[in-house]
C-alpha positions as CSV (number, residue, x, y, z in Angstrom):
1,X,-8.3,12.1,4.5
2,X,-11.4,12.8,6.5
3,X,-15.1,11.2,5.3
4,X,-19.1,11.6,5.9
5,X,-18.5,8.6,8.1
6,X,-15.3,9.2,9.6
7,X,-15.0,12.3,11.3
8,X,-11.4,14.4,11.6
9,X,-9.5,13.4,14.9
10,X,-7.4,15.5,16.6
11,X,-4.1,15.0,16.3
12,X,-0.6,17.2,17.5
13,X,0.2,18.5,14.0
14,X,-3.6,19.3,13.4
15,X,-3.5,20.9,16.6
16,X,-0.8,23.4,15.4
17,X,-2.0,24.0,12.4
18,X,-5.3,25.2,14.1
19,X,-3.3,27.3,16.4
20,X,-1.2,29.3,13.5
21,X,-4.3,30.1,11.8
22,X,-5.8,31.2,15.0
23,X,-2.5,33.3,15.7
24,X,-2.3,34.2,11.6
25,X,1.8,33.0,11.9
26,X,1.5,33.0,7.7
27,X,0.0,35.8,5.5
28,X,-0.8,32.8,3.3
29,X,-3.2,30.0,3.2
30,X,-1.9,26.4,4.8
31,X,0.3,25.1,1.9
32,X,1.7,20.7,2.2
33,X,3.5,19.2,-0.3
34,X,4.0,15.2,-0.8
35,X,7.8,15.2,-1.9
36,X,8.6,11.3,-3.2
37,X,11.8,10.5,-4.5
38,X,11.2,8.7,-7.8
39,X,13.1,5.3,-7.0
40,X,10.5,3.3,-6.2
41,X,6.9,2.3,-6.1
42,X,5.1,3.9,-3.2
43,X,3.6,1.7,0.2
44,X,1.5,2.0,2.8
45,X,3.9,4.3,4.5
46,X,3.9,6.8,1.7
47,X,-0.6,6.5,2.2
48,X,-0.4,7.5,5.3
49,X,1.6,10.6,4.6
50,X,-0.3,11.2,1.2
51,X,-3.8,11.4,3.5
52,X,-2.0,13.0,5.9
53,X,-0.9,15.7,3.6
54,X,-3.6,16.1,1.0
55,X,-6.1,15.9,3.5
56,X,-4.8,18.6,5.9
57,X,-4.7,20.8,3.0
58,X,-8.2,20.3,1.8
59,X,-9.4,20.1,5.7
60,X,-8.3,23.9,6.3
61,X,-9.0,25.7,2.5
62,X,-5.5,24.5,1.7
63,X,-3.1,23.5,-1.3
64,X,-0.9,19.9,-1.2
65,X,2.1,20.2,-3.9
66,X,3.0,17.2,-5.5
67,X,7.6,17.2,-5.9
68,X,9.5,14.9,-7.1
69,X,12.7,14.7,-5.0
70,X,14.8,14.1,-8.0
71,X,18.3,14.7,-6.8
72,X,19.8,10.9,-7.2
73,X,19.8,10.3,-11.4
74,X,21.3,6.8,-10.1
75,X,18.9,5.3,-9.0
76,X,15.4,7.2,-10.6
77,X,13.1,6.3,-13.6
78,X,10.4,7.7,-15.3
79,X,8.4,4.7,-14.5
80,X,8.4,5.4,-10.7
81,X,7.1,9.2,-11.6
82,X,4.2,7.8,-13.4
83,X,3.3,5.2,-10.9
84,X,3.4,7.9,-8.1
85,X,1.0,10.0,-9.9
86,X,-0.6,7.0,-10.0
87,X,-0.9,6.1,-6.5
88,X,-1.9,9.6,-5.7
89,X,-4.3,10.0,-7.7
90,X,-6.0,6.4,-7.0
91,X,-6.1,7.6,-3.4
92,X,-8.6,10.1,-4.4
93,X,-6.0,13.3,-4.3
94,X,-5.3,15.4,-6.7
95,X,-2.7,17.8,-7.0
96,X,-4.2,19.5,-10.3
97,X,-1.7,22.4,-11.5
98,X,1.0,21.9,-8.6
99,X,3.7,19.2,-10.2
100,X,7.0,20.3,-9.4
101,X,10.4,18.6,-9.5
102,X,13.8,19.7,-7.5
103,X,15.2,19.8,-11.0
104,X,13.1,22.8,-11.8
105,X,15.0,24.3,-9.1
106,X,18.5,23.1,-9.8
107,X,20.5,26.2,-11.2
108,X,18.3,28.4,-8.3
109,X,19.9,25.4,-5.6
110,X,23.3,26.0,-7.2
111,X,23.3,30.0,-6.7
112,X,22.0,29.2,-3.0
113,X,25.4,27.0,-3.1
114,X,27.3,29.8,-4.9
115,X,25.9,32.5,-2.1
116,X,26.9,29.8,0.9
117,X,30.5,29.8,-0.3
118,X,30.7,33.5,-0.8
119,X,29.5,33.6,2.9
120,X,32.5,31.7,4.0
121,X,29.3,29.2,5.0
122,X,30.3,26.4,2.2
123,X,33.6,25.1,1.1
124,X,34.6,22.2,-1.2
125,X,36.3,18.9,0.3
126,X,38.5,16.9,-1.3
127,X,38.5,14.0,1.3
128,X,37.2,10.5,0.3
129,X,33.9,9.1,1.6
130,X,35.6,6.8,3.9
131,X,37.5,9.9,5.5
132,X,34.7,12.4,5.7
133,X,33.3,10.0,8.0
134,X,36.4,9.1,9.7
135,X,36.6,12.8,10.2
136,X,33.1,13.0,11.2
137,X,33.5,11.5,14.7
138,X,31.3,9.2,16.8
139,X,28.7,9.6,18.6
140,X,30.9,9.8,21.7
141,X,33.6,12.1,20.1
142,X,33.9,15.5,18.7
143,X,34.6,15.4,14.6
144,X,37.7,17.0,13.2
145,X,38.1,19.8,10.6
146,X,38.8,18.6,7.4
147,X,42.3,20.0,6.0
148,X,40.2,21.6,3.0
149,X,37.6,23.0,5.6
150,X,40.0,26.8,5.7
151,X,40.3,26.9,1.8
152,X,40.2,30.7,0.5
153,X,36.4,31.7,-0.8
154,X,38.1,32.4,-4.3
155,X,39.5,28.9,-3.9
156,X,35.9,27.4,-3.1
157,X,34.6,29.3,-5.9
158,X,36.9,28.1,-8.5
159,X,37.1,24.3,-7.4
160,X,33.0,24.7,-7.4
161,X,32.7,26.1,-10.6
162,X,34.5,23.5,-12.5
163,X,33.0,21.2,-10.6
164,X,30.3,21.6,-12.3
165,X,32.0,21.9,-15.8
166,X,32.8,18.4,-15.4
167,X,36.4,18.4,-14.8
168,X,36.3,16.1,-12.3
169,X,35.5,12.1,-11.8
170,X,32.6,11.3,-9.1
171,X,33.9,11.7,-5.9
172,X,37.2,13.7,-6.0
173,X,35.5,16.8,-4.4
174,X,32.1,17.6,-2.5
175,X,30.6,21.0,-1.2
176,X,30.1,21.0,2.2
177,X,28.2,23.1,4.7
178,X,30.8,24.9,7.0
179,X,28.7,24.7,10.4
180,X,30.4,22.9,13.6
181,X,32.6,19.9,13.8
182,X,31.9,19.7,17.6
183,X,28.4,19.7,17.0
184,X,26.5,17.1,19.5
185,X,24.1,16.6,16.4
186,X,26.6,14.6,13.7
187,X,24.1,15.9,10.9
188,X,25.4,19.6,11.7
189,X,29.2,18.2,11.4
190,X,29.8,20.0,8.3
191,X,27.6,18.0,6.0
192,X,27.3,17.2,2.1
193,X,25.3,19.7,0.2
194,X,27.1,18.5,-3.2
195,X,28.2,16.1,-4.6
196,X,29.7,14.6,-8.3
197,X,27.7,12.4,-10.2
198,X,28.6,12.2,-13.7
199,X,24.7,10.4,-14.4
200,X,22.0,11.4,-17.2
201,X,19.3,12.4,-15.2
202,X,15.8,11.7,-16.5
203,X,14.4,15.4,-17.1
204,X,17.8,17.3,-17.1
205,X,20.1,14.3,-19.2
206,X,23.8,15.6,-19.2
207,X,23.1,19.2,-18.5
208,X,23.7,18.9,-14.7
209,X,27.2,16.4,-13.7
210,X,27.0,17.7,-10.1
211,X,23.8,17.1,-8.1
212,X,22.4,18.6,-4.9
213,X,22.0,16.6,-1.7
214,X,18.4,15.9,-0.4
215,X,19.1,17.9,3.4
216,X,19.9,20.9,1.0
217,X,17.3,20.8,-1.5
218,X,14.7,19.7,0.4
219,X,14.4,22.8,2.8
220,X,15.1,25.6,-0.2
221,X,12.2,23.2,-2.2
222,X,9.5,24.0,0.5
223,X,10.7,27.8,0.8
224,X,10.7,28.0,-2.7
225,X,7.3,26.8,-3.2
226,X,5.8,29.0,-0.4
227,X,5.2,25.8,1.9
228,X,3.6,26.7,5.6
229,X,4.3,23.5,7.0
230,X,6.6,20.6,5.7
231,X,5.7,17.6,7.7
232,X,7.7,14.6,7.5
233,X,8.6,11.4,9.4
234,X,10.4,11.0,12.4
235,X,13.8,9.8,11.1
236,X,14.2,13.6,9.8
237,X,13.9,14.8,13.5
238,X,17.8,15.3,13.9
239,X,18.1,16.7,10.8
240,X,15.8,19.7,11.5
241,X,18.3,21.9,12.6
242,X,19.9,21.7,9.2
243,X,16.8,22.5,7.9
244,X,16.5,25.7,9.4
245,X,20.3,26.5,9.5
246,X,20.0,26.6,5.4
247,X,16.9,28.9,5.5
248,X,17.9,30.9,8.6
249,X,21.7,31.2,6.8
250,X,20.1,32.1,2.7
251,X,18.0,34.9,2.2
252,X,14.8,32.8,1.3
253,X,11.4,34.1,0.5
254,X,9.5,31.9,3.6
255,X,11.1,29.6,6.0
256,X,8.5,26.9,6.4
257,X,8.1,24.9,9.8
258,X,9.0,21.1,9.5
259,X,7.1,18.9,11.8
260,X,7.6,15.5,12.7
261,X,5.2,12.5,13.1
262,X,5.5,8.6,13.6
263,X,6.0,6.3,10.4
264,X,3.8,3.5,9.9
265,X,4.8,0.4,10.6
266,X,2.6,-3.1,9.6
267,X,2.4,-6.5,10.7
268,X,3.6,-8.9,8.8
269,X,5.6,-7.1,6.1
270,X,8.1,-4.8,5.6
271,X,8.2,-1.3,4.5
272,X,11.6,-0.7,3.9
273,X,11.9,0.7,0.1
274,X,15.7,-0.9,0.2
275,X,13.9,-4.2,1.2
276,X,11.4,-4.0,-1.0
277,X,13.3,-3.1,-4.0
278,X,15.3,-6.7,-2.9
279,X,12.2,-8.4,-2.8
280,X,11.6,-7.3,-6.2
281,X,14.8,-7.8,-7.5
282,X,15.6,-11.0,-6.3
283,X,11.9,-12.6,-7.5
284,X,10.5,-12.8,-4.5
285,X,7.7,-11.7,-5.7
286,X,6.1,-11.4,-9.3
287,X,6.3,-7.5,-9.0
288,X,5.7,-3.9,-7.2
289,X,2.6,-4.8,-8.0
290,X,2.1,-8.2,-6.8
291,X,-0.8,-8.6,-4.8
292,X,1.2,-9.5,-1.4
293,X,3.4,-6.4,-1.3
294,X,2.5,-3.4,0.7
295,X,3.1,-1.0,-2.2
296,X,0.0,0.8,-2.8
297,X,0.3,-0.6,-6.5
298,X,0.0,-3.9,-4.9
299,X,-3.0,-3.6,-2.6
300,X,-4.9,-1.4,-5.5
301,X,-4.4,-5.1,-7.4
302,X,-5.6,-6.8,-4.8
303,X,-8.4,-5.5,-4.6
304,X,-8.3,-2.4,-1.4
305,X,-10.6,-0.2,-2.2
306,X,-9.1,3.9,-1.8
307,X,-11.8,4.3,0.8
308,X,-10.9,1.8,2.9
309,X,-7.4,3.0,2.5
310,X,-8.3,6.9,3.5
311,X,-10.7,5.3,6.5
312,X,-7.5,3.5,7.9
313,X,-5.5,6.2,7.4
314,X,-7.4,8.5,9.5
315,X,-8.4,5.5,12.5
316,X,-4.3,5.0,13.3
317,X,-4.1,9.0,14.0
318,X,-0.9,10.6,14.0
319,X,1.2,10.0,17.0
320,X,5.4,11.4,17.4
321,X,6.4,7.8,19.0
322,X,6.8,5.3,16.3
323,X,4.7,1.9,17.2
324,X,3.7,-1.2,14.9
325,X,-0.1,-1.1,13.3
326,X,-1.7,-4.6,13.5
327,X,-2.3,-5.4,10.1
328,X,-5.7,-7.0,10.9
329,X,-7.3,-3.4,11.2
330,X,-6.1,-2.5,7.7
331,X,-8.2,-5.6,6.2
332,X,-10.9,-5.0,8.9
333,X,-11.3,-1.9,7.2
334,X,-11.2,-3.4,3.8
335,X,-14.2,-5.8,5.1
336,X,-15.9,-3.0,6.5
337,X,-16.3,-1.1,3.1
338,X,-16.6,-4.3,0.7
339,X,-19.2,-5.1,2.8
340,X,-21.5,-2.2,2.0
341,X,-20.5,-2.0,-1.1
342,X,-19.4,-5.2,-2.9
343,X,-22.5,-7.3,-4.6
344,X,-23.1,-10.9,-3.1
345,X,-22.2,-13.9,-5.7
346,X,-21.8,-17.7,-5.1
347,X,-18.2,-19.4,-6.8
348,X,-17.2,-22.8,-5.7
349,X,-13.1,-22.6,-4.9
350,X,-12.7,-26.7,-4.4
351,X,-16.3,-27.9,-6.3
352,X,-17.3,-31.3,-5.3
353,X,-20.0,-32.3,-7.8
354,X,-23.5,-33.4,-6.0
355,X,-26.5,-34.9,-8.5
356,X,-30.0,-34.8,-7.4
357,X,-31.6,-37.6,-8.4
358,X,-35.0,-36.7,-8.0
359,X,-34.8,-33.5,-9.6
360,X,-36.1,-34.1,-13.2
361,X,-33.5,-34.4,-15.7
362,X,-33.1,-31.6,-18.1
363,X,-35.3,-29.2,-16.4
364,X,-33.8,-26.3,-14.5
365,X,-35.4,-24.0,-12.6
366,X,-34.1,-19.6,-12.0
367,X,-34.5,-18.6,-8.9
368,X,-34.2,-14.6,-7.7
369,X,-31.3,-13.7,-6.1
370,X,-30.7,-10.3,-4.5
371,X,-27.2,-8.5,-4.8
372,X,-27.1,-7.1,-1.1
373,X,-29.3,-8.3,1.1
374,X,-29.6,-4.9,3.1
375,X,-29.2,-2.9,-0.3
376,X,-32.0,-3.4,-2.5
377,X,-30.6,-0.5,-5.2
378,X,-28.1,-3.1,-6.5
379,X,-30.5,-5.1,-7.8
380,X,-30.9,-9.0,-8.3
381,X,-29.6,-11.6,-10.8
382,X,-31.7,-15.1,-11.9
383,X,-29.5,-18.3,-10.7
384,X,-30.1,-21.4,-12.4
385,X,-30.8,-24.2,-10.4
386,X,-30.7,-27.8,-12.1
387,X,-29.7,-31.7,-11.7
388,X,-26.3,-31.5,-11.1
389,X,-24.5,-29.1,-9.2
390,X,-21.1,-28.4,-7.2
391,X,-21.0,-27.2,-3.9
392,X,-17.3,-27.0,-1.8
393,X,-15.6,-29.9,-0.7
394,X,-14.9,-28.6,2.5
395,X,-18.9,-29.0,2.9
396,X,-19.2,-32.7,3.0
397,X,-17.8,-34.9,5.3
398,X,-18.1,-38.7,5.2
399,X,-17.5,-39.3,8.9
400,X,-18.4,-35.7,10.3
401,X,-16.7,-35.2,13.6
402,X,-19.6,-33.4,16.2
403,X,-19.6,-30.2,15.5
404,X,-19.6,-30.2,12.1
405,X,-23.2,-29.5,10.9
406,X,-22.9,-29.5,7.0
407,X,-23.4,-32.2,4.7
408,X,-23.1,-35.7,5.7
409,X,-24.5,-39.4,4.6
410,X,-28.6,-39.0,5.8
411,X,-27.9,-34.9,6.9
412,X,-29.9,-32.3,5.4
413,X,-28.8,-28.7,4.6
414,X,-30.1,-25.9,3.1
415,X,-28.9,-24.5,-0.7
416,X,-28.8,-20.4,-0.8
417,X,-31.8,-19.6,-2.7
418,X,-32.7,-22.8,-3.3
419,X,-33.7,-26.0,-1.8
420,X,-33.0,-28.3,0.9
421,X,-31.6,-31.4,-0.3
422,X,-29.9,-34.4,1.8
423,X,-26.7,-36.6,0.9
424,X,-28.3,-40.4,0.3
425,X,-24.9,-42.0,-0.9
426,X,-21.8,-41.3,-2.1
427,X,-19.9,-42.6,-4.9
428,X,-15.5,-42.8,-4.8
429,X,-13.0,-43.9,-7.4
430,X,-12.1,-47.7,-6.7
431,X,-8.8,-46.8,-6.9
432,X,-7.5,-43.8,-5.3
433,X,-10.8,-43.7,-2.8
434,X,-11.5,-40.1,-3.3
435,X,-14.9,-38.9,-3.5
436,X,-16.3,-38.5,-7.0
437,X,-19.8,-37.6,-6.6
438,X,-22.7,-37.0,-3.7
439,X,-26.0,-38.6,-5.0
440,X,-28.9,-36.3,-3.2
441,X,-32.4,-35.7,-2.9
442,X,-34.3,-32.6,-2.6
443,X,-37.6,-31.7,-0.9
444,X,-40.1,-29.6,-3.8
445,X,-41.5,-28.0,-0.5
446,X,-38.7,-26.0,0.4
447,X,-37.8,-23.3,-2.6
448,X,-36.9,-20.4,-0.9
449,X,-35.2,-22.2,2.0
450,X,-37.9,-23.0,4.3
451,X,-39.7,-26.7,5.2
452,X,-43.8,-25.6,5.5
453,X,-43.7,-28.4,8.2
454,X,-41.3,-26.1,10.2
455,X,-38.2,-28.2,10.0
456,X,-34.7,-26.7,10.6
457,X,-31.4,-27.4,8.9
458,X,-28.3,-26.1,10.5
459,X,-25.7,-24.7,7.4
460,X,-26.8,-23.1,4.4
461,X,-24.2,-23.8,1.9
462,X,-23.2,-22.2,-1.5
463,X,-23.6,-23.5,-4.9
464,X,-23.5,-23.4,-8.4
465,X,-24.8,-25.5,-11.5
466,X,-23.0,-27.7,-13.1
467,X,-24.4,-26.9,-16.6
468,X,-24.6,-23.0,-16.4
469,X,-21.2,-22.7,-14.4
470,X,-17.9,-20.7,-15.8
471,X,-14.3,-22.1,-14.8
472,X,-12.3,-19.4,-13.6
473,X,-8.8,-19.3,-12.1
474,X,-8.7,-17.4,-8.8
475,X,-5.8,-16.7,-7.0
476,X,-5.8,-16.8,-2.5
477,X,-3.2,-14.2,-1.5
478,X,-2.2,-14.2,2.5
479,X,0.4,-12.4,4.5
480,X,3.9,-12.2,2.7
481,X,5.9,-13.2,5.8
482,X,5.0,-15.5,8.5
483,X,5.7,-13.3,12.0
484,X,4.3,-10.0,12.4
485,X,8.1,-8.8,12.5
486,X,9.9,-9.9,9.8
487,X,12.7,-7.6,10.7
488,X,13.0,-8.2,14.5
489,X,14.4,-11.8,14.4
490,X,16.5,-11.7,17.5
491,X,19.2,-13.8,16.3
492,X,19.7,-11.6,13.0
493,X,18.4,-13.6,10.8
494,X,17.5,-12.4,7.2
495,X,13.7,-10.9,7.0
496,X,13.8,-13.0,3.7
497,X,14.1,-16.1,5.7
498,X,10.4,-15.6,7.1
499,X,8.8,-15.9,3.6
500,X,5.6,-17.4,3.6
501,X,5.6,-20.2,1.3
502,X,1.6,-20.9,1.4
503,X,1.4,-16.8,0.9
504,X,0.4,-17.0,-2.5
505,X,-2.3,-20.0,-4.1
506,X,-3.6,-20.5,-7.5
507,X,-6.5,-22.3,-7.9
508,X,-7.6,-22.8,-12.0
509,X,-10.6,-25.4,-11.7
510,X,-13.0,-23.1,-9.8
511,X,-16.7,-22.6,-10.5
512,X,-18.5,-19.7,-10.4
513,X,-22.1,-18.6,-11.4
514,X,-22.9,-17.3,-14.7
515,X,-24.0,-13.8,-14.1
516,X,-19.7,-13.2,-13.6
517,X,-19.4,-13.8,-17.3
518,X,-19.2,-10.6,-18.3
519,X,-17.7,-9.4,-15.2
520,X,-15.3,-6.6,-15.9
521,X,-11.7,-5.7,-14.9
522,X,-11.5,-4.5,-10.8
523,X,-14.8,-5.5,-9.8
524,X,-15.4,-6.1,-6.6
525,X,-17.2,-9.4,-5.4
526,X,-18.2,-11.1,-2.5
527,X,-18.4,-15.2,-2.8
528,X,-20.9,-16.0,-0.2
529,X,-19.0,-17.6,2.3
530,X,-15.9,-17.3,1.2
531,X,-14.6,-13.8,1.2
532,X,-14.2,-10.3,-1.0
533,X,-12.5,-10.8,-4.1
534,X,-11.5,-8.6,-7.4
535,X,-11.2,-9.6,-11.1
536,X,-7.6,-8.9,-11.4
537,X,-6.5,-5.9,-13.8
538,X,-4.1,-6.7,-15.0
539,X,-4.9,-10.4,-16.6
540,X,-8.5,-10.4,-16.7
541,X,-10.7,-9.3,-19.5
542,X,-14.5,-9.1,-20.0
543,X,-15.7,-12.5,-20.4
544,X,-12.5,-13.9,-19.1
545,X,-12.3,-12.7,-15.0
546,X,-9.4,-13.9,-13.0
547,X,-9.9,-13.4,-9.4
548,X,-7.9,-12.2,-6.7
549,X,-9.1,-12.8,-3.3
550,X,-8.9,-9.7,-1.4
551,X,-9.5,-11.0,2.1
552,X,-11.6,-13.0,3.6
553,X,-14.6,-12.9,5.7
554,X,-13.2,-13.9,8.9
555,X,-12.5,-10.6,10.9
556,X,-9.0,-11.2,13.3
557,X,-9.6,-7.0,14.3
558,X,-13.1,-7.9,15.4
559,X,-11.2,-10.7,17.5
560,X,-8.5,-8.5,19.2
561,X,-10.5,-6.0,20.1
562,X,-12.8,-7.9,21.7
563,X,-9.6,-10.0,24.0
């Protein structure tokens, strides 16, 4: 989690790690584990816990377990297991021979079950869903035994047993926890450890028809496993003491210390996996990995770079009060990175096409470009300059208003690299009155971009030739809903209802230089001017880039903090 560049903070959980080293609590080193459930693509929730987790680890001579949390056959796939690993590993974590699964575990879980009832500590239910949480009380009032809650142990024994022979359909009995009814904390009222689920499950198929709950597996997962310290998010806060009744209750090799810390919440999205699976579902979007969703698959095709990723990770901190991260300092810390790293190229998003008429025809000049202009390592590329070229629409305006100090009728601006040329007419179709063409002139003088005569110019605009030029298709992404909370419409309305309509844009009659011809799959760019953007990796191929735009140069975290 931690860089060169971006030293630790100190945060509360760090701040108890340190002290049960310090006070040797475990005769073991510090062992995390990242336990997903495979029924869904990963977001920028699950990063921050992934950094959070690996990185501890690694920070204090550490191991980070990677478990699947597969306990729901329903609703899991062996696609969402590979794209975890995937996400994991893209972060720059690797778990190397530490892959577990609460399946490995289940017939250990079901003697843990087994040992509970013999206790008297577990009994089977036969009420219905709806009644176990009639039963279960409110808030305001004490639960209620359930009539099955005195069964014999020989009784619970037998009912469990063919239980899970199969004898009976899903939902005519569960085990539950016997614990307190009274309890002030409705997650010790007696709660679900097992229930029926007559489901193939994706490692196990048919051998298993009853299937532990996550409360119960969970805990006996981490002691299993030898974890120090299970750290989770805050909606697992009330359901503590059930994690340490199950281990305090069982004779378990290690009873691990869970630890609580804030969820990260974004502007501007949502990171609800229910949600998110709906947005999928429904066609919202193209996919988990659409560029606009907040799944990590979706930012890695975007274009986010891990680093950038890690470096945000570790600036939000870890706090126990949940709060709302601005979105703007996750892309400020995409810009941030890109901008060290990403080489400088000129494309022309909306090309307007400009013909210098005094620049001989059929000639064409290569003028040295650099990469970087503060990283000379990267090296340089030759850009063909000739006749005709395109610069961006949004460059020229016929009637400019004041401020506007790029090219106009008798105004003279400066090409990158290049020349200074100015606009002497401009020529429009008859009929529709748009502009077709800017006739200019250039001065010889000025290659390089300066006037010996010490002239100024006040925009230096991008370009590209019209003869050496590649059409590409390049795709603008911007934020998937249109308020920063989607979900806090006061009125109730639907999160989907604040879709952005202008969030996705795809633009096929671009120009870009020719040194991107051969540009490979997830490459970063910058287009001068215009932002950071990444041949996609999906549809691209070498000598046929598609680009997605990443972000763009204008910095809104630079903005805020400076209010």
């Amino acid at each position: 989690m931690t860089s060169p560049e971006q030293p630790a903070s100190s945060h509360f959980i760090r701040n108890i790690i340190i002290d049960d080293i310090q006070t040797c609590k475990y005769d073991r080193p510090l062992m995390t584990r990242f336990p997903p459930e495979p029924n869904g693509y990963l977001h920028m929730g699950h990063a921050k816990s992934i950094c959070l987790n690996f990185g501890l680890a690694a920070e204090f001579g550490g191991v980070c377990n990677l478990r699947f949390d597969d306990t729901n056959p329903g609703k899991e796939d062996i696609e969402y297991v590979t794209s975890i690993q995937e996400d994991v590993r893209w972060l720059g974590f690797d778990w190397k021979d530490r892959l577990y699964y609460a399946s490995d575990y289940f017939e250990r879980l079901y003697a843990f079950a087994v040992c509970l009832i013999r206790m008297g500590k577990a009994y089977v239910c036969s009420l219905n869903a709806e009644q176990i949480r009639e039963y279960r009380g409110t808030l305001t009032q004490p639960g209620k035994d359930s009539p099955y809650r005195n069964r014999s142990i020989e009784e619970n024994l037998d009912l469990f047993t063919r239980m899970r022979a199969g004898e009976f359909p899903d939902g005519a009995h569960v085990l539950r926890a016997k614990i307190d009814m009274t309890s002030p904390n409705m997650v010790m009222r007696d709660p679900t450890i097992y229930r029926i689920r007559h489901a193939s499950h994706h490692r196990t198929g048919n051998t298993w028809c009853i299937y532990p709950m996550y409360d119960f597996t969970h805990c006996l997962s981490d002691s299993i496993e030898g974890i120090t310290h299970s750290i989770c998010t805050l909606e697992f806060e009330n359901n503590r003491p059930l994690y340490d009744w199950v281990l305090d209750t069982l004779a378990v090799p290690c009873h691990p210390r869970q630890i609580e810390f804030a969820r990260l919440n974004l502007t501007y999205t949502v990171l609800s996996k229910r949600k998110l699976i709906e947005l999928v579902d429904k066609k919202y979007v193209s996919g988990w990995d659409d560029p606009r969703m907040p799944t990590i698959s979706g930012i890695r095709r975007r274009g986010y770079p891990p680093e950038a990723v890690r470096n945000f990770c570790e600036r939000i901190g870890v706090a126990k009060k949940d709060s709302t991260v601005d979105m703007a300092l996750l892309e400020h810390c995409v810009r941030e990175y890109l901008n060290e790293h990403a080489p400088r190229v000129m494309g022309v998003l909306h090309p307007i096409r400009v013909i210098i008429d005094n620049f001989p025809e059929n000639h064409e000049e290569m003028l040295e470009a650099p990469y970087h202009p503060d990283n000379p390592d990267m090296g340089s590329r030759k850009l063909p300059f000739s006749r005709v070229l395109y610069i961006e629409s949004d460059d020229f305006m016929e009637e400019p208003p004041k401020k506007f100090y790029r090219l106009a009728p008798g105004r003279e601006v400066r090409l990158r690299y290049a020349y200074f040329i100015r606009c002497e007419s401009v020529v429009k179709d008859p009929t529709t009155g748009n502009i077709l063409e800017l006739h200019c002139t250039y001065d010889p003088e000025t290659r390089g971009g300066g006037a010996p005569d010490g002239r100024k110019v006040k925009a230096t605009l991008h370009w590209v030739s019209e003869a050496h030029a590649i059409t590409a298709t390049i795709r603008l992404y911007d934020h998937l809903f249109t308020r920063p909370d989607p979900d806090g419409d006061k009125n109730g309305a639907d999160f989907k209802s604040f879709i952005n309509p202008a969030s996705f844009e795809m633009l096929t009659d671009c120009r870009i230089e020719p040194s991107l011809s051969q540009a490979t799959p997830s490459s970063h760019y910058q287009f001068e001017r215009l932002g950071y953007f990444f041949t996609d990796p999906v549809d691209s191929a070498t000598g046929s880039p598609i680009f997605n735009r990443t972000v763009t140069l204008k910095d809104e975290w630079m903005k805020i903090r400076k209010q």
